[in-house]
C-alpha positions in Angstrom: 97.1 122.6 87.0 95.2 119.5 86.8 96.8 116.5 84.7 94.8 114.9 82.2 94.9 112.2 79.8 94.0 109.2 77.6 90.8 107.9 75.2 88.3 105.2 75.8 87.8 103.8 72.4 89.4 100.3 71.9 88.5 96.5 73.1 91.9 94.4 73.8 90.7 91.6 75.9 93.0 90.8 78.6 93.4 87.0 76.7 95.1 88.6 73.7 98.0 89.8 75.7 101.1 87.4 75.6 102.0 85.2 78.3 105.9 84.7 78.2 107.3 81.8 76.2 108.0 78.5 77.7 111.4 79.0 79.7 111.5 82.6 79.9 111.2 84.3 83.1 108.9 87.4 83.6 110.5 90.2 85.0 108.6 91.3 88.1 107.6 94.6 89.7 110.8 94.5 91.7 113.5 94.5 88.6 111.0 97.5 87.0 111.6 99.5 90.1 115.3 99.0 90.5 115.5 99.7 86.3 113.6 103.0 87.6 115.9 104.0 90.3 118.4 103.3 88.2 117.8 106.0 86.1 115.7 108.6 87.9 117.6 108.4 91.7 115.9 108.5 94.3 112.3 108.9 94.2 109.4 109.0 96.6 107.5 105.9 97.0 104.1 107.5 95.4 105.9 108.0 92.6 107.7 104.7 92.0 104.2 103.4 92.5 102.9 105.2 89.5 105.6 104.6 87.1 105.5 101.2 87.9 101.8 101.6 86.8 102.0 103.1 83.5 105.3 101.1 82.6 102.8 98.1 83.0 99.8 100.0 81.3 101.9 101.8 78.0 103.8 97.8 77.7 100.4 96.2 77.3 99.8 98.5 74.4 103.1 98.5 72.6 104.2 94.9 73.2 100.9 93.4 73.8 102.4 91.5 76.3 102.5 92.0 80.6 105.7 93.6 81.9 105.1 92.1 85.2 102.7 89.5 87.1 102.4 91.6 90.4 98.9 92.7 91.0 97.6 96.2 90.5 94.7 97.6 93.0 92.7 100.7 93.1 94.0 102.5 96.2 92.7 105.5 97.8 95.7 107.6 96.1 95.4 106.0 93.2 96.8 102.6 91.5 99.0 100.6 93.8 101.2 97.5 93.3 100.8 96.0 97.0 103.7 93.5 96.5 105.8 96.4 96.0 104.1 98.7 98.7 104.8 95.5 101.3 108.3 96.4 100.3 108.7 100.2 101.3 106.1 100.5 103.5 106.5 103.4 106.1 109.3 105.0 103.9 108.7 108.0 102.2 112.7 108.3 99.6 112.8 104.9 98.1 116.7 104.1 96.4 118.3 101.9 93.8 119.1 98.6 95.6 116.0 98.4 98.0 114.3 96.0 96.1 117.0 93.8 94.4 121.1 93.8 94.1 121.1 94.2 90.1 119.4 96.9 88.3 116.4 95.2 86.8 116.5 92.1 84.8 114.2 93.5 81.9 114.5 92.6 78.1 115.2 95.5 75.3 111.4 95.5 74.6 110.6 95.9 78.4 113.3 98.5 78.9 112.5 100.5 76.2 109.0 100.3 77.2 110.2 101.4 80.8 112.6 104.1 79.1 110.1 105.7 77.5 107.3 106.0 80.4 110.2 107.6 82.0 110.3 110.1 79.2 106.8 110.8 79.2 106.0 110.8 83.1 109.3 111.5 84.6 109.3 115.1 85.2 105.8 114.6 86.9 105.7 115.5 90.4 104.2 111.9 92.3 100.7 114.2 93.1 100.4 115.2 89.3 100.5 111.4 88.5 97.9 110.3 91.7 95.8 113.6 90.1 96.3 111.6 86.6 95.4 108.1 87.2 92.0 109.3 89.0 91.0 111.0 85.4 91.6 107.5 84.2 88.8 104.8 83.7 90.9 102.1 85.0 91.3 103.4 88.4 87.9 104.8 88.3 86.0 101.9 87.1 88.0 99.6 89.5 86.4 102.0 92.5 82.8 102.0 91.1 81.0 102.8 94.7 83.8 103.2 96.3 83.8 106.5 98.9 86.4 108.6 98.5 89.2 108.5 100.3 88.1 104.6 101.4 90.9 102.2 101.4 89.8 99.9 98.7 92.0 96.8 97.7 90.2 96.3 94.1 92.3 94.8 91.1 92.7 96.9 88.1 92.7 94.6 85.5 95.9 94.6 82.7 92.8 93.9 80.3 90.8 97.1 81.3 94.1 99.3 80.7 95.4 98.1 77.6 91.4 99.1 76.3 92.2 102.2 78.2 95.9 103.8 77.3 95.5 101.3 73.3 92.8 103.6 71.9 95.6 106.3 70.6 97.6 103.4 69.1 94.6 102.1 67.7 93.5 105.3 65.7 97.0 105.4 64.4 96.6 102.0 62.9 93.3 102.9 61.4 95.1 105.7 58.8 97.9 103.1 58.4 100.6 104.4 60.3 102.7 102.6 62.9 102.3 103.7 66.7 105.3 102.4 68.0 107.8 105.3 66.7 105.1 107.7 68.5 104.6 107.1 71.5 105.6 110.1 73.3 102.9 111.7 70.9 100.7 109.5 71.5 100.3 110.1 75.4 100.4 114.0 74.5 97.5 113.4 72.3 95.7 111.2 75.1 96.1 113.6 77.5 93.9 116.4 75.1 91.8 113.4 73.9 90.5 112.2 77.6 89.5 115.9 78.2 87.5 116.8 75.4 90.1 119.6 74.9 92.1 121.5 72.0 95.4 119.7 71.6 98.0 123.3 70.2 101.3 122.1 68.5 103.5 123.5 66.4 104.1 120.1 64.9 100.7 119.2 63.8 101.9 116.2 61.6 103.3 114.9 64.7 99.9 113.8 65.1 98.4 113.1 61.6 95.8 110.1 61.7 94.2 111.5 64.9 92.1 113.9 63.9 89.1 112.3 64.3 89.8 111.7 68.7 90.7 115.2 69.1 90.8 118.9 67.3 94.7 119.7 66.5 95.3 123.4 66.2 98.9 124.1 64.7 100.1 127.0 66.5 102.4 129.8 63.6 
């Protein structure tokens, strides 16, 4: 089955996002892979690769901040952190302790952020996710013209995804309710939302304040 996901509604412009304060190190991509490893074992370098991606994509919206300062490009096989890439290139199993000794040096915010892409994305095989991010606008509107299949070294701008993966968040906000607490139902309801499809729930007030993105159907 073909993933799916996320709405293209909302304008955050890259410059509203917070840089860290003055004497406060930004993790990088390397301590948001070990964290990763860390909890999932090992895992296959496509998949670390898309994690990483929506652990950077999801903190933008819920922190409004960058999780890390490692560029993001629109690769053939969808979004790719080639600092990262540099680091396990050629290997196919990647493991906790490749990229650093220490698990991750991330804050509470930026681990829970992490924590709870792993929640939502975890189970995902890494070709579900590659199948994901190339429904997305980012990745697509970073390879505007691009053949496919042709290696494409593009950025994928933090700005352009926190529009992208913000718009659920946003339409929470608008009936006054506060998207942080849902998260996980909000990347449920961006996956119908994206697709123009029927999102079925037996929890329909899981999702109250989105009714106008998507048609809810509470199942009996």
């Amino acid at each position: 089955m073909m993933p799916m996901f996320a709405l293209d509604v909302l304008w955050i412009s890259s410059a509203n996002l917070q840089e860290p304060l003055g004497g406060i190190l930004m993790a990088s991509v390397y301590d948001v892979a070990e964290f990763i490893l860390a909890r999932t074992g090992p895992l296959s370098a496509m998949k670390l690769q898309k994690l990483a991606y929506y652990s950077q994509a999801w903190h933008a919206v819920w922190s409004d901040a960058q999780l890390f300062p490692e560029r993001i490009e629109a690769w053939a096989n969808g979004p790719v952190v080639p600092a990262l890439y540099e680091k396990h290139r050629g290997q196919f199993i990647l493991n906790q302790g490749q990229f650093k000794d220490d698990p991750g040096e991330l804050t509470n915010d930026e681990a829970d952020s992490v924590a709870r892409v792993l929640k939502a994305y975890g189970s995902k095989t890494s070709q579900w996710l590659s199948d994901l991010t190339h429904m997305e606008s980012p990745w697509v509107e970073a390879r505007a013209g691009v053949p496919d299949g042709e290696r494409s070294n593009i950025e994928i701008p933090l700005g352009a995804m926190a529009e992208y993966y913000g718009a659920l968040a946003t339409a929470v906000r608008v009936y006054g309710r506060d998207p942080r607490p849902r998260r996980m139902d909000l990347q449920i309801a961006a996956t119908a939302a994206r697709n123009g499809l029927t999102l079925l729930t037996r929890n329909a007030a899981d999702f109250a304040g989105l009714e106008q993105a998507l048609e809810i159907i509470e199942l009996g």
